[in-house]
Structures are given as C-alpha cells and as structure tokens.
N, C-alpha and C positions, 0 to 999 in steps of 0.2 A: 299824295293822293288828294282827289279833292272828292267830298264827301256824296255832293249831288249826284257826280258823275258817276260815282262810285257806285251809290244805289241803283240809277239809272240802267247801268249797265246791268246790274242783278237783274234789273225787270225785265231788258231785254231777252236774256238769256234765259230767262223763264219761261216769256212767251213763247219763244220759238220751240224750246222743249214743250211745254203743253200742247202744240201742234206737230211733234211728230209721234205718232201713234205707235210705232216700231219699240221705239225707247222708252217711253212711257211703258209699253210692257213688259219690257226686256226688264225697267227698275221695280215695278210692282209684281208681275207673275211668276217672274224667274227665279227669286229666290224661294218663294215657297210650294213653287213645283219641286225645287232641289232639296228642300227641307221636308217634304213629303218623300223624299229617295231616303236620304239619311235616317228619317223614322224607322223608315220600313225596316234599312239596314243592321240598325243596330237593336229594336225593339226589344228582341228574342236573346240577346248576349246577356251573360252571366255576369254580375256585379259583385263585388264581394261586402263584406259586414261592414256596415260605416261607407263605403266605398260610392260616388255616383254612379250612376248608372253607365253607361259606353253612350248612349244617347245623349245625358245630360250635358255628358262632357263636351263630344266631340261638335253636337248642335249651338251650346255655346258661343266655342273657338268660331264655326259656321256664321254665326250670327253678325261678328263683327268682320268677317274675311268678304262673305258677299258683295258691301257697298263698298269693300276696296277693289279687287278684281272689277266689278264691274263699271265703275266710277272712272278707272284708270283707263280704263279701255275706250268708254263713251267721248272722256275727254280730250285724250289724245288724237282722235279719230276727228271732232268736233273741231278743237284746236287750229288741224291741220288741213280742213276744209276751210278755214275762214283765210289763212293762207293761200292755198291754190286756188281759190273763186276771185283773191283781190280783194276780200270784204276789209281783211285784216289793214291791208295798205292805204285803202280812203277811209278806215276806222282814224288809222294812225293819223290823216291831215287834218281831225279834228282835235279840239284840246284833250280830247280822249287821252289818257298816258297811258304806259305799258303794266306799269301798276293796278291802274283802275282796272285795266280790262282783267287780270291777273286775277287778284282779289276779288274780283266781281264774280269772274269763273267760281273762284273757291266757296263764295258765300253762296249762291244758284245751287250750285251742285250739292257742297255739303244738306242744302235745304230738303233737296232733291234727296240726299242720301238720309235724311234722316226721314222722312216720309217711306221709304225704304225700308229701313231698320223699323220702324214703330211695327208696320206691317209683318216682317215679315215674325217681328215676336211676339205680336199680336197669334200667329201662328202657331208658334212655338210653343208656348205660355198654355192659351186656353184650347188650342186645338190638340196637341200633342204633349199633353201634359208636363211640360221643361220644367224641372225644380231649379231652383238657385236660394242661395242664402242671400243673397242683396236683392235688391229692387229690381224692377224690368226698367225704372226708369235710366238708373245708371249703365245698364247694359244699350240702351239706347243711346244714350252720349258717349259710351266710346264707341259704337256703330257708324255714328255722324261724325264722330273726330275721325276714323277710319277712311270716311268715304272723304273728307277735306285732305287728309294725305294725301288718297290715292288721285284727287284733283290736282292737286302741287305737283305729285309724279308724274303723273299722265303730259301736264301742262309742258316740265322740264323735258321731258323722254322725245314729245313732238317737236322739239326746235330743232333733232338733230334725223331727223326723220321726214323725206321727198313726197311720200306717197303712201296713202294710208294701209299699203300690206308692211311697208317699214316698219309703218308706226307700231301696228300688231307683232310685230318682230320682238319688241321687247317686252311683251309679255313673259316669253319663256328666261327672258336676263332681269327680270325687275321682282316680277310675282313669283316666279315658282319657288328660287331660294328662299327667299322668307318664305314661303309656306312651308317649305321641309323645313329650316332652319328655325321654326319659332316655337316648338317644345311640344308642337300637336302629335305626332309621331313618335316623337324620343325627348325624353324627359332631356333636357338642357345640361345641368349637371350630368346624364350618364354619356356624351358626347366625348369624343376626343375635345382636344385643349385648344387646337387651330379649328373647328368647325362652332366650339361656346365663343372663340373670338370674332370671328365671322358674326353669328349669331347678336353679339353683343351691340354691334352697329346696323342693325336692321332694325328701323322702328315698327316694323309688324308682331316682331318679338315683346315690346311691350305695350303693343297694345292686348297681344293674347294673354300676356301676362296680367293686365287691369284686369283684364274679363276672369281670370280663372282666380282673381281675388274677389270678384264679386258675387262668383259661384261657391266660394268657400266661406265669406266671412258675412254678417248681417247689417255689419256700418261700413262703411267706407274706410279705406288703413290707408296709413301715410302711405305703404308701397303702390296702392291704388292709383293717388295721386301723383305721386313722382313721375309714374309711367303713362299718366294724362299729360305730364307739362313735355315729357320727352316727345310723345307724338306729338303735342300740338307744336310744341318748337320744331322739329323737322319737318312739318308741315309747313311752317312760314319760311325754313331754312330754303326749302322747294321750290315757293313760291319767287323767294325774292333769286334767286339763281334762275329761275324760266324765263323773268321781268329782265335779268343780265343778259340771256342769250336769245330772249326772242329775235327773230327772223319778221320781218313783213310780207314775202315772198319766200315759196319753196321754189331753186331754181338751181 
C-alpha cells in the first residue's frame, strides 16, 4: 500500500459520503430512532437484585450491533456501485492498488462508524439513562472496531454479488446468525455444543462479548482485549480476502 494514496482515497470517500444526505441519515438518525424503540421496550421489565436492567443490557449489545448492520449494508451496496458505474475499472488504471481502495474503505467507514457510535451513546448515556461499569469511551471503540468489520464484510460479501438486491441478499447469510448466535438472546454456554461451535467463529460474538465486559467490569480485563484483537484481526482477515477477490466489473 502506498501511504498517500492510501489517505487520499479516505478523503475521497469521505467526500462523497458527506454529500449524500440519504446515508448520512441513515448513519446518524437511525440508530437512535432505534434506541428510542428499545427504551421504550424494555423501560417497564423487572430486573432482579444486583441484576442490570433488560435496557442496560440489551441497549448495550445494540450499541455496538448498529454500526455493523448498517456499515455492512452501506458498504456493500457502495462497493458494488463503483463496480457497475466503471468507476472501479478507470480507479484500477491508476496506481491506485486494490489494497489502497480496500483499506481506504475500511479507514472512511470505520470513521464514519465511529461518529455513529459517539452519537448514538451520546443517546444512550445521557438521554436514556444506560448504566455500564466501564467508560462510554470503550464502548465506543468497540462500536468503531464493529463498524471496520462490518466494512471488511460488506467489502468481501460484494465481490461475489451482480446487483445491489444480491448484495442485500446477504444480509440474512452474514448478519442474522451472529445476531442469534452471539449470547444476546441465549446465554452461549446454555446452547447446544454444535450451535457454541458455530458461535465460536463469529467475530460479532466477541465483540458482544467485549461490550458486555465493559458493562460489567470498571477497567478494562484481559478477556476485553483478546476479544478487541480477534475482531480487529478478522477484520483485516476480511479485508485482505475482498483485496483477493475483488472484481473491476460486475458482469
């Protein structure tokens, strides 16, 4: 990769997101119209002694699930536009690498998702009163490592995707199992043995998992960080496999 180029590209794709107004609300109003439903939802549920609340909890897991769903979706979609327009193919006749535009995605977005996540905990936090024993700032970083995954996926998902209802297609193969499968619903251990295995290779499982030690503990725990370095590593695992199979043309 080459460094200029590398940024360059970030700026690119910055600008053109700050000019589409669609997206731009889709990243800032839609999470905390949805955290405004989950409030309401769970507000009124019975807690038990010592216990958080159904709110604390499941707003949490929310917090860092948001900029991956939506992150995975914009990108793939994004991705596969720059594909069918051609941009992608007179991109490639410059020194531009596949790399650069790659990582360049990932650094834009992620930036993009972590203006996301500040928001919508901003939200969370002082509008809907969220408790956590750790900081809002660490729930913010794995928010933003969340939404650079779900860029890596999105990226990988569209090289094998024609047309952007494809690309949506994998939504329901990418996102939904890790959402049932990452402890939000059913504790991990009380799972059958082939469903914790499954489970075990989904890196959304540990990212709910960082999050729900930062809701529990006041420092940061080595298990915190293990499961920072696994998303961030299958995060670049993503990236560098979408750099493998990129396409210049959907045909």
């Amino acid at each position: 990769m080459n460094v200029r180029i590398l940024f360059a590209t970030v700026g690119r794709i910055l600008r053109q997101l700050r000019h589409d107004r669609r997206t731009v609300a889709l990243l800032v109003i839609v999470p905390s119209a949805l955290l405004t439903l989950v409030y309401y939802m769970y507000v009124d549920q019975p807690a038990g002694p010592g216990a958080p609340s159904a709110f604390d909890r499941i707003a949490l897991v929310m917090l860092g699930f948001f900029p991956f769903i939506i992150m995975f979706l914009v990108t793939s979609i994004a991705m596969l536009r720059e594909r069918t327009t051609g941009t992608l193919e007179r991109l490639l006749t410059t020194p531009l690498g596949k790399a650069d535009l790659l990582f360049g995605y990932g650094i834009a977005f992620g930036l993009a998702g972590a203006v996301q996540a500040t928001i919508a905990s901003a939200v969370a936090y002082w509008v809907f009163d969220l408790h956590t024993a750790g900081s809002i700032g660490l729930v913010i970083m794995i928010a933003a490592l969340n939404a650079v995954l779900a860029v890596a996926l999105g990226l990988l998902c569209s090289a094998f995707a024609r047309t952007e209802f494809q690309a949506v297609q994998f939504m329901p193969v990418v996102v939904a199992p890790q959402l049932l499968l990452c402890g939000l619903f059913v504790p991990r251990d009380q799972m059958s043995g082939w469903l914790q295995a499954i489970s075990d290779v989904l890196p959304l499982t540990y990212a709910v998992e960082a999050l729900q030690e930062v809701g529990a503990h006041a420092e940061p725990t080595a298990t915190m960080w293990r499961d920072v370095v696994v998303v961030a590593a299958a995060a670049v695992l993503a990236l560098v496999l979408a750099a493998a199979t990129l396409r210049r043309r959907s045909s």
